[in-house]
MMTF fields as JSON, N, C-alpha, C and O atoms, coordinates in Angstrom:
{
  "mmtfVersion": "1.0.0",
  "mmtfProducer": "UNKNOWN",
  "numBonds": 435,
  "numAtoms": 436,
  "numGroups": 109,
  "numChains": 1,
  "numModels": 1,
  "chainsPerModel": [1],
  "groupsPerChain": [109],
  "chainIdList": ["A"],
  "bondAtomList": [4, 2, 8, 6, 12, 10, 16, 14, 20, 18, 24, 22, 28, 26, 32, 30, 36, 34, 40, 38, 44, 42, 48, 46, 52, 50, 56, 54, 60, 58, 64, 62, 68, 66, 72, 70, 76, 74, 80, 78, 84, 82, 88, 86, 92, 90, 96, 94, 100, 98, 104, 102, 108, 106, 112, 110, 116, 114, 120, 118, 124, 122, 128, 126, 132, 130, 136, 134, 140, 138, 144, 142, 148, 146, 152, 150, 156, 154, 160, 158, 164, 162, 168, 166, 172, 170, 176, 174, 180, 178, 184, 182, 188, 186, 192, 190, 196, 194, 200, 198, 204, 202, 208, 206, 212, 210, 216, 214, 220, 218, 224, 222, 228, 226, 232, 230, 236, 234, 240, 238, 244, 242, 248, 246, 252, 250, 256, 254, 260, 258, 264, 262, 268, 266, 272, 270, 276, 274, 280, 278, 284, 282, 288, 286, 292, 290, 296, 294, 300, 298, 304, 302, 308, 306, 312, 310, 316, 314, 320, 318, 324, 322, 328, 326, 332, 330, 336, 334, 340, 338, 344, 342, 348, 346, 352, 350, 356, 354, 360, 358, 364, 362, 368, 366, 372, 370, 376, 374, 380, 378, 384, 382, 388, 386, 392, 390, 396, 394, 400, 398, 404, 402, 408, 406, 412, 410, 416, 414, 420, 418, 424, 422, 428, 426, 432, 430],
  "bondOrderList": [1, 1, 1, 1, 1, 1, 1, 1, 1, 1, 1, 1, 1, 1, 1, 1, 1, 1, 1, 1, 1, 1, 1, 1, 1, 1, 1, 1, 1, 1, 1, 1, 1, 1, 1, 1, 1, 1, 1, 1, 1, 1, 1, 1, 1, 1, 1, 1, 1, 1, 1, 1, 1, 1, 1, 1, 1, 1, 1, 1, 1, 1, 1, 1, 1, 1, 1, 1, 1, 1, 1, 1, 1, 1, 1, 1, 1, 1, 1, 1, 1, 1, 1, 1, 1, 1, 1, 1, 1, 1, 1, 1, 1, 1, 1, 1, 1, 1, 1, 1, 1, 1, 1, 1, 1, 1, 1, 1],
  "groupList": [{"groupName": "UNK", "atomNameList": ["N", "CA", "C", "O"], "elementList": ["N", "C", "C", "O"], "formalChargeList": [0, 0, 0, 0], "bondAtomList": [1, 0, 2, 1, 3, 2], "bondOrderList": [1, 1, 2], "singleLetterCode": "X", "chemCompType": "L-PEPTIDE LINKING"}],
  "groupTypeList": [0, 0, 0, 0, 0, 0, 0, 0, 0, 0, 0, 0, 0, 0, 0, 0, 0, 0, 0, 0, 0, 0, 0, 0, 0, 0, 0, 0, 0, 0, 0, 0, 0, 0, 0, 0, 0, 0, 0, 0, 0, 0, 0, 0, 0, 0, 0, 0, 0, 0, 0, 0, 0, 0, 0, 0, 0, 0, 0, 0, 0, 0, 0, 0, 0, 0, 0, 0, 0, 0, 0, 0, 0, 0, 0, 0, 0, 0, 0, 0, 0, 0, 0, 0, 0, 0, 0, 0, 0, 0, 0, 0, 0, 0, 0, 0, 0, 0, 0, 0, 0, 0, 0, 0, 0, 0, 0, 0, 0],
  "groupIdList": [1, 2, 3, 4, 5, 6, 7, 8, 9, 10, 11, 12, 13, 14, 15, 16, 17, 18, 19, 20, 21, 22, 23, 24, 25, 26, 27, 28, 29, 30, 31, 32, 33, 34, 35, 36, 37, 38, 39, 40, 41, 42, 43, 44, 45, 46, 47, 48, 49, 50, 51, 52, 53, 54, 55, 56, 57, 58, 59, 60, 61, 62, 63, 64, 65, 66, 67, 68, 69, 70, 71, 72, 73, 74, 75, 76, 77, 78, 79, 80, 81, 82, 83, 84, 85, 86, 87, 88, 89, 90, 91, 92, 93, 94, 95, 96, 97, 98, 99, 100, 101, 102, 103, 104, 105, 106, 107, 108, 109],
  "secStructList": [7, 7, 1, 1, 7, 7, 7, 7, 3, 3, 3, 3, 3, 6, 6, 3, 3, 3, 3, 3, 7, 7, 1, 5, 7, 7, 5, 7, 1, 1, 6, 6, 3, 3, 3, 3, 3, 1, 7, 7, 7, 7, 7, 6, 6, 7, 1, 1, 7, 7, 2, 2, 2, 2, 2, 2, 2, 2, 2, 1, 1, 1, 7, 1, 3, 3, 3, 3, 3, 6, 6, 1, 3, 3, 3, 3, 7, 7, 7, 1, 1, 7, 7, 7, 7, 3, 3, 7, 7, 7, 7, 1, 1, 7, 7, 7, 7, 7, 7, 7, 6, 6, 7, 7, 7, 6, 6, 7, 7],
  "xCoordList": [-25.846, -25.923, -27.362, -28.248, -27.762, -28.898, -29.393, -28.552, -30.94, -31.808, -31.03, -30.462, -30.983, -30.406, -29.155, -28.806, -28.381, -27.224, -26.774, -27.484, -25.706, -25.097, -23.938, -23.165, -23.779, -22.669, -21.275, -21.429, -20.343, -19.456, -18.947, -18.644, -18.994, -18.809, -17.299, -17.344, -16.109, -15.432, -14.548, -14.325, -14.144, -13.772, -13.617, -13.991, -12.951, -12.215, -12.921, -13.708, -12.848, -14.064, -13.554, -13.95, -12.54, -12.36, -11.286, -11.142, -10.172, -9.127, -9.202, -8.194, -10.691, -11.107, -11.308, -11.32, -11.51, -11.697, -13.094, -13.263, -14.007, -15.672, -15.957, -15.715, -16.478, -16.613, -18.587, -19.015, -19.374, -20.265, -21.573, -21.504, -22.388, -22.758, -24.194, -24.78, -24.713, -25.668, -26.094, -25.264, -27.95, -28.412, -28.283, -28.296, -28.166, -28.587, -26.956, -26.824, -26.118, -25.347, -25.195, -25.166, -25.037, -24.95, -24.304, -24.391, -23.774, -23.427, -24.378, -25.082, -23.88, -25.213, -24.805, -23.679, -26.376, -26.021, -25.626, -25.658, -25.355, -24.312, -22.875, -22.39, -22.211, -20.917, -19.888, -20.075, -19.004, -17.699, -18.77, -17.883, -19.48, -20.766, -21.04, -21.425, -20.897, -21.677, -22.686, -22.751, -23.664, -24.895, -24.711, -23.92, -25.676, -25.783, -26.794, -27.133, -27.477, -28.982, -29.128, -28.386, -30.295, -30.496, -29.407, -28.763, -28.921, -28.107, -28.089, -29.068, -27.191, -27.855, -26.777, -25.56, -27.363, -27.069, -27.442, -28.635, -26.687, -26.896, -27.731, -28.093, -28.291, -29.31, -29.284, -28.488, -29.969, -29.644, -29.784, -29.179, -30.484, -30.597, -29.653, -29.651, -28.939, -27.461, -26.817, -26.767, -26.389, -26.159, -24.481, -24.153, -23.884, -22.551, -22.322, -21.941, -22.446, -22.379, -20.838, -20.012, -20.878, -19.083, -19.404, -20.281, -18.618, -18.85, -19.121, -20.048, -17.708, -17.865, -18.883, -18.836, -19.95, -21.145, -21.746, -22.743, -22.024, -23.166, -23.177, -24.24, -21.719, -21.498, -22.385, -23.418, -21.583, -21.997, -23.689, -24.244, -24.485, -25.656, -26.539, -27.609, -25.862, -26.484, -26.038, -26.733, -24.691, -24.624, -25.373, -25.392, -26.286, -26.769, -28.584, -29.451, -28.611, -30.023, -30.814, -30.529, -31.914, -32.866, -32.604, -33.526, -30.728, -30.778, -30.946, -30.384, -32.132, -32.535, -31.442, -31.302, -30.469, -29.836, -28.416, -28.705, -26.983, -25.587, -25.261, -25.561, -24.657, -23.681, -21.979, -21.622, -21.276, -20.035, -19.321, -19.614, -18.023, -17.54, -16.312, -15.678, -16.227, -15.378, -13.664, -13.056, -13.202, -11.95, -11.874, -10.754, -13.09, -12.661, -13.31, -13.469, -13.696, -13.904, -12.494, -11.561, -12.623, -11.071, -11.457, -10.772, -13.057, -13.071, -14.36, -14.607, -15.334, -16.567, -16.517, -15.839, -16.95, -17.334, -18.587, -19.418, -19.012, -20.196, -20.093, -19.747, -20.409, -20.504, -21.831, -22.918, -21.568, -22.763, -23.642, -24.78, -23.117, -24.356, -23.424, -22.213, -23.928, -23.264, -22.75, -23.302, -21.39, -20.339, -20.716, -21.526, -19.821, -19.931, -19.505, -18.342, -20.161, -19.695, -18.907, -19.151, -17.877, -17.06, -16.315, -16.152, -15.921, -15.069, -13.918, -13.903, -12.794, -11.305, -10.523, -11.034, -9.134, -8.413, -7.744, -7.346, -7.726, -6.378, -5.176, -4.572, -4.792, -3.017, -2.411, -2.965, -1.037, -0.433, -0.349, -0.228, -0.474, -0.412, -1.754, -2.034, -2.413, -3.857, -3.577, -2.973, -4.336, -3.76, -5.383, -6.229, -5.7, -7.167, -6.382, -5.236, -7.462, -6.897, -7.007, -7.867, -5.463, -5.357, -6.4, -7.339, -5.835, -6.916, -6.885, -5.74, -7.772, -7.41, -6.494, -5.781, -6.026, -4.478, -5.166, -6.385, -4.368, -4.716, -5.324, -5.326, -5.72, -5.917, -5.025, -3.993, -5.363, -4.012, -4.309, -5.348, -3.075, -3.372, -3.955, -4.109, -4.378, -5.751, -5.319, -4.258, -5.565, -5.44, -4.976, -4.889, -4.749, -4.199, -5.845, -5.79, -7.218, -7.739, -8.79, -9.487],
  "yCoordList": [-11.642, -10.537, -10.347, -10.618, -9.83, -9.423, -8.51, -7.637, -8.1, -7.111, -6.109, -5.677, -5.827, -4.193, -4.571, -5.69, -3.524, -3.641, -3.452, -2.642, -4.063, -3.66, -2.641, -2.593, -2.086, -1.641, -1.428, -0.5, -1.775, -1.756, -0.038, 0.626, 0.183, 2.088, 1.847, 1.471, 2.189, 2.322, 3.741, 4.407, 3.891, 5.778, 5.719, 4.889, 6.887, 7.207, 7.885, 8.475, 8.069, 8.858, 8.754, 7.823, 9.855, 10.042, 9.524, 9.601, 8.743, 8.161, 6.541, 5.838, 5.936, 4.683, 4.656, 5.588, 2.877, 3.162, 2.203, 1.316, 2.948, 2.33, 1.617, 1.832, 0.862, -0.19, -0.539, -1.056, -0.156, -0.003, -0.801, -0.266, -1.639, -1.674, -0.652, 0.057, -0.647, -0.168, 0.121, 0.394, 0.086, 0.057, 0.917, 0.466, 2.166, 3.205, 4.844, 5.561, 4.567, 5.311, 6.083, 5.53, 7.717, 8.56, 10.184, 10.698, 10.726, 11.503, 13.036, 13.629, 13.29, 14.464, 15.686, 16.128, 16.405, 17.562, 18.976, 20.155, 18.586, 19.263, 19.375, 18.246, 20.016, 20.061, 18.774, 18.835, 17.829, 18.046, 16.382, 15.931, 15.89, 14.789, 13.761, 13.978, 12.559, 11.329, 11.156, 11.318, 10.705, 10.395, 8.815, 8.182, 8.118, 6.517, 6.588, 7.463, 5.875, 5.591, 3.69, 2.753, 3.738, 2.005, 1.416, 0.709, 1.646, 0.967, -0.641, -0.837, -1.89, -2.592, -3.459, -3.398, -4.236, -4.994, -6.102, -6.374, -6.733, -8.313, -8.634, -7.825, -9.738, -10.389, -9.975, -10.684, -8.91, -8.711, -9.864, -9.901, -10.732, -12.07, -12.971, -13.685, -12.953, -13.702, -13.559, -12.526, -14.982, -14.906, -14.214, -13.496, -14.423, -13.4, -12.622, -12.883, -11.024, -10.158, -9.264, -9.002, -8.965, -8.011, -6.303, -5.558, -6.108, -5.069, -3.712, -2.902, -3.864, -2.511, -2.628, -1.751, -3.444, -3.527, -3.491, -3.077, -3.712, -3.133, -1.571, -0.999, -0.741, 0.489, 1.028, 1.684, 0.492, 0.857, 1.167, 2.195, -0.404, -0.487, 0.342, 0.714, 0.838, 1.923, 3.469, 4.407, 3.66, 4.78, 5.56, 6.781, 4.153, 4.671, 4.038, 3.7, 4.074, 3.69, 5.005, 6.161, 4.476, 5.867, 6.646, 7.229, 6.604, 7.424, 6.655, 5.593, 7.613, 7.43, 7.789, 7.175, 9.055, 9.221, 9.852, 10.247, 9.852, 9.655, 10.616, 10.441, 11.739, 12.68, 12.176, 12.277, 11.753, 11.492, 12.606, 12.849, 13.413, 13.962, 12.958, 12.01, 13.612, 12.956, 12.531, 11.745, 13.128, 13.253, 12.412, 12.172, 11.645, 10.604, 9.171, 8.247, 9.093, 7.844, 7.65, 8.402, 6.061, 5.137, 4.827, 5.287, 3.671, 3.29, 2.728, 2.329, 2.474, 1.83, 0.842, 0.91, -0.379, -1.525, -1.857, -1.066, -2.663, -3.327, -4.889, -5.765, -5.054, -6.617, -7.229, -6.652, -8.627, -9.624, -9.278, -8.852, -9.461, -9.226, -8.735, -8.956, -8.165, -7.803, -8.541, -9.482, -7.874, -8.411, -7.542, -6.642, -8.203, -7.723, -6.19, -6.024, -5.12, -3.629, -3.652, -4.351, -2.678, -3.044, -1.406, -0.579, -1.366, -0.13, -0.584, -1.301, -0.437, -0.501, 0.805, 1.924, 0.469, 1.745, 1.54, 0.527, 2.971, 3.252, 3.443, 4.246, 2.562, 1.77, 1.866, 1.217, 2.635, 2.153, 3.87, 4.949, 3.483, 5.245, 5.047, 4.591, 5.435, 6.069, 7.733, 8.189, 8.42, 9.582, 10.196, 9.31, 11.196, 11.905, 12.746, 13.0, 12.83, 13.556, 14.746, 15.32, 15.33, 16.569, 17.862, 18.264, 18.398, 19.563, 20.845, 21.295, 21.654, 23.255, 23.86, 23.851, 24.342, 25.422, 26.322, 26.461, 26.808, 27.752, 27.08, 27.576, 26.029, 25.312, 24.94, 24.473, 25.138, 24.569, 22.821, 22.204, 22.315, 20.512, 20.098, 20.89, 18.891, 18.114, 18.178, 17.555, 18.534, 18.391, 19.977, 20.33, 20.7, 22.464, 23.282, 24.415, 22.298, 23.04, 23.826, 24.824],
  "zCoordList": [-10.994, -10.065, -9.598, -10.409, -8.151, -7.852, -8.378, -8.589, -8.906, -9.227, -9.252, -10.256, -8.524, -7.63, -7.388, -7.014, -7.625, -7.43, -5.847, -5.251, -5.054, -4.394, -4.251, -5.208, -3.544, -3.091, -2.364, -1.57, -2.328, -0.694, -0.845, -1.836, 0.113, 0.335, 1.473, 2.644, 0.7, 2.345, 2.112, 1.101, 3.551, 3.309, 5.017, 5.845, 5.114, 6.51, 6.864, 6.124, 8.589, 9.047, 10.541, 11.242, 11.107, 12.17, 12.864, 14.084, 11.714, 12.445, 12.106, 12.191, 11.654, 11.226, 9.664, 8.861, 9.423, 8.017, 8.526, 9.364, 7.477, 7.736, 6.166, 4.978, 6.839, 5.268, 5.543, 6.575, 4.501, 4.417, 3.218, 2.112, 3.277, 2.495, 1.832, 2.65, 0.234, 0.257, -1.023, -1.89, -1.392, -2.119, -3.519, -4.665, -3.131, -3.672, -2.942, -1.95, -4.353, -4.698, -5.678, -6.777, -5.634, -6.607, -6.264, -5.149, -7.239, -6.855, -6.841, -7.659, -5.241, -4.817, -5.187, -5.415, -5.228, -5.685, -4.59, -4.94, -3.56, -2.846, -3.373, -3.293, -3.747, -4.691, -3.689, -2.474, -4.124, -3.702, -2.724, -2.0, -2.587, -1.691, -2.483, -3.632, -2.034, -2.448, -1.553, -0.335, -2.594, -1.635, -1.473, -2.173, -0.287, 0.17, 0.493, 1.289, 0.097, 0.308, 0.747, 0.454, 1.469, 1.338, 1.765, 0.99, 3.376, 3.592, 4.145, 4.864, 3.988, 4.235, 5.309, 5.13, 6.399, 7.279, 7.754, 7.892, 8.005, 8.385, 9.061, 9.915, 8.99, 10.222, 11.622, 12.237, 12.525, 13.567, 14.443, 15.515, 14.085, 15.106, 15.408, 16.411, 14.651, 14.477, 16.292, 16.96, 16.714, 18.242, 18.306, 19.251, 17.603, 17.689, 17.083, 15.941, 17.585, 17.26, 17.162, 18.037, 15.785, 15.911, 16.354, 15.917, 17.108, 17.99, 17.061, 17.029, 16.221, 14.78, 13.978, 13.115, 13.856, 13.054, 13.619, 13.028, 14.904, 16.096, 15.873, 15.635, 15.97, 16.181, 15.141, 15.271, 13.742, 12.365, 12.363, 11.977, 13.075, 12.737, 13.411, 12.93, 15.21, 15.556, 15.287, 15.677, 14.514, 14.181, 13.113, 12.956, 12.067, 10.726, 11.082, 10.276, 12.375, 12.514, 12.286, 12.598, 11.636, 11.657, 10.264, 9.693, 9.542, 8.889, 7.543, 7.275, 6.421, 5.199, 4.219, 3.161, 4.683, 2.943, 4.103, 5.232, 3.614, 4.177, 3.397, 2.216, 3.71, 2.473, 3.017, 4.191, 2.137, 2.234, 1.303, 0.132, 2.312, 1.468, 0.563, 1.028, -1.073, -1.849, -1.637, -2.363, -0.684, 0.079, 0.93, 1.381, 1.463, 2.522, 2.059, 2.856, 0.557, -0.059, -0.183, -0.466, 0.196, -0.024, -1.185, -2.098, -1.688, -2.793, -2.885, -1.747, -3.633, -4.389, -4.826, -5.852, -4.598, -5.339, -5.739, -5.292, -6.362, -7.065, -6.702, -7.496, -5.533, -5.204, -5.473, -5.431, -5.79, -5.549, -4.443, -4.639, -3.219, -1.89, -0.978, -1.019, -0.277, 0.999, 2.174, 2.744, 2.513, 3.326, 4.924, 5.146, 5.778, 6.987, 6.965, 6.594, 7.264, 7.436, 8.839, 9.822, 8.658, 9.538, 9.604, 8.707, 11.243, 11.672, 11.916, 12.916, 11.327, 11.753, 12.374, 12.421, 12.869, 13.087, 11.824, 11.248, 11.505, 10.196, 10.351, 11.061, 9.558, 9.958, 8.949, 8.061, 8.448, 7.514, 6.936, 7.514, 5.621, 4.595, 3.964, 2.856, 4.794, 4.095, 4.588, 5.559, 3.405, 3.695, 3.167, 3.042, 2.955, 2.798, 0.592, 0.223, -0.008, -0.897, -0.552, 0.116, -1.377, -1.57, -1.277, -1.965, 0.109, -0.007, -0.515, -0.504, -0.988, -1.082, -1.458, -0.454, -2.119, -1.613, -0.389, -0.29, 0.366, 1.417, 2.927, 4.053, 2.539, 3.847, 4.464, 3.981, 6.112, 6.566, 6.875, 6.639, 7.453, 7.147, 8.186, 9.115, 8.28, 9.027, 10.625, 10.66, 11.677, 13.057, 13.43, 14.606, 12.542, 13.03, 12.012, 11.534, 11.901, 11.773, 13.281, 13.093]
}
């Protein structure tokens, strides 16, 4: 394994599932938040570019530290090195965990 560990981060976010890599994972001290730190991306020089990792790479440009809430992690890995980060549409039964009692459900907020 490398020095430093990797990460793969993936979790829903708007209707997509975002698959993420990154250095530096822990849980923040905002209640109910994972923190992502050190995120990492492929060779920008590379002559073919995938459009959802363009998105990815300019949606997280600039940013140093990510609060993810715990409800829209799909799941955490510990990989060797990092894979292509990638935006999909969400297809199938992915569903968000359990919210609240008293809340009403996702799209009638």
């Amino acid at each position: 394994m490398a020095s430093k560990p990797i990460y793969r981060v993936i979790f829903q976010h708007q209707g997509e599932i975002w698959e993420l890599y990154a250095q530096e994972i822990f849980q923040s001290d905002l209640w109910g938040f994972i923190e992502i730190e050190s995120f990492v991306f492929n060779d920008v020089s590379r002559v073919v570019v995938d459009p959802s990792t363009d998105k990815l790479r300019r949606t997280f440009e600039g940013v140093s530290r990510s609060y993810l809430p715990l409800n829209a992690i799909v799941r955490i890995d510990e990989v060797e090195r990092e894979g292509t980060p990638k935006a999909v549409k969400a297809v199938g039964n992915i569903s968000e965990f359990p919210r609240a009692p008293g809340l009403p459900p996702r799209g009638n907020d």
